[in-house]
N, C-alpha and C positions, 0 to 999 in steps of 0.2 A: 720128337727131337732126341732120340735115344742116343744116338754120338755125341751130340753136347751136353745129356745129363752123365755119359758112362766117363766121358773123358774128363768131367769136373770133378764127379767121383774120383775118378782113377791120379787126380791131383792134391786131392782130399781138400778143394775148394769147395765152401757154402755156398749156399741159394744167396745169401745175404752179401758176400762179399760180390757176387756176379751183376746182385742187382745194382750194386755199389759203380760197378765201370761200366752199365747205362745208363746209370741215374734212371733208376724206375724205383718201386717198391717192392720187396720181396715177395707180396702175393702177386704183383704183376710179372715180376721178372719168373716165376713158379708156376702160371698160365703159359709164358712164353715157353720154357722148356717142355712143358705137357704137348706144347700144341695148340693150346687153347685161344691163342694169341701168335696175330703174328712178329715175326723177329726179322726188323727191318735191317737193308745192306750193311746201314753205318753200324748200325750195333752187333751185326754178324762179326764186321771186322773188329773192333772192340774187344766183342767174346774171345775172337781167332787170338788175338794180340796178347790178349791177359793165358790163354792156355798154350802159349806158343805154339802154336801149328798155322796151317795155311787156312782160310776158307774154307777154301773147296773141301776138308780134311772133317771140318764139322757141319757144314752147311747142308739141310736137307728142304729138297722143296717138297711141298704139300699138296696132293694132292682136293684135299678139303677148300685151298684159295681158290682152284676154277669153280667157275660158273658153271653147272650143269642146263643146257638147256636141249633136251632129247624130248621127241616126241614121247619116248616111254611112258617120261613121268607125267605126263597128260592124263588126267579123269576124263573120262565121256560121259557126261548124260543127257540125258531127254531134258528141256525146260518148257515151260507152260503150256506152248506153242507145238509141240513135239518135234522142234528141232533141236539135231545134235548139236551140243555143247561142248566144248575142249576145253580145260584149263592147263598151263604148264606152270609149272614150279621153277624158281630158279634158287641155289641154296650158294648161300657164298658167306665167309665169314668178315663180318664188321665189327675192326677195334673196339672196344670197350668206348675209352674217350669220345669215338664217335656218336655212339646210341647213347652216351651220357651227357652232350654236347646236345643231344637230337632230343634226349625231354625235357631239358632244362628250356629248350627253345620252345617245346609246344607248352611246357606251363607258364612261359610267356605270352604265348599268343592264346592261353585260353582266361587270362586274365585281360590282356586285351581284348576280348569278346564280351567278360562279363563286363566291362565296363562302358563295350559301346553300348550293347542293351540297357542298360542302367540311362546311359543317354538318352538312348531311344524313350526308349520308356519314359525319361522326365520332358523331353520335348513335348510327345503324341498329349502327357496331359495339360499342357501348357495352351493346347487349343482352345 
């Protein structure tokens, strides 16, 4: 996102004050100008508003947000059977909030495990 870190620069606005007009936090709004993160419509216009320019003037699309899905990146190997095997990869980048959303939820549900086993467990000796 080099036009939006060169032009914030070139207004001698902070990381801090940018994260301020989308309400993020500095290390998130500091991922978002890297790249690291994406910079969603509303807050493109936001950024555009506070630097006065248009959109279109800061806004870079990424190629990192598509989906790569090419035979290329396929492995081939032999499996047990010695039939060929394909895998393909697909690489796309998922918000932070979402993968943080996404282990809070499975150490929910791996505490829901231990406790149906615990269940289990006190039932089977109840026979």
């Amino acid at each position: 996102m080099e036009k939006l870190r060169n032009l914030r620069k070139q207004r001698g606005l902070t990381q801090e004050y940018m994260s301020n007009i989308i309400a993020t936090d500095v290390s998130n709004y500091s991922r978002k100008e890297s790249g690291g993160v994406r910079i969603y419509d509303d807050e493109w216009e936001k950024l555009a508003k506070a630097l006065d320019v248009p959109v279109e003037e800061i806004k870079e699309d990424r190629a990192s947000d598509l989906v790569q899905n090419n035979d290329n990146n396929g492995a081939t190997f032999n499996d047990h059977a010695g039939n060929f095997q394909s895998t393909n990869y697909t690489y796309c980048n998922i918000p932070d909030y979402i993968l943080e959303n996404q282990q809070e939820y499975i150490k929910i549900l791996k505490e829901q495990i231990d406790a149906l086993k615990q269940e289990v467990k006190s039932l089977k000796s109840k026979r």
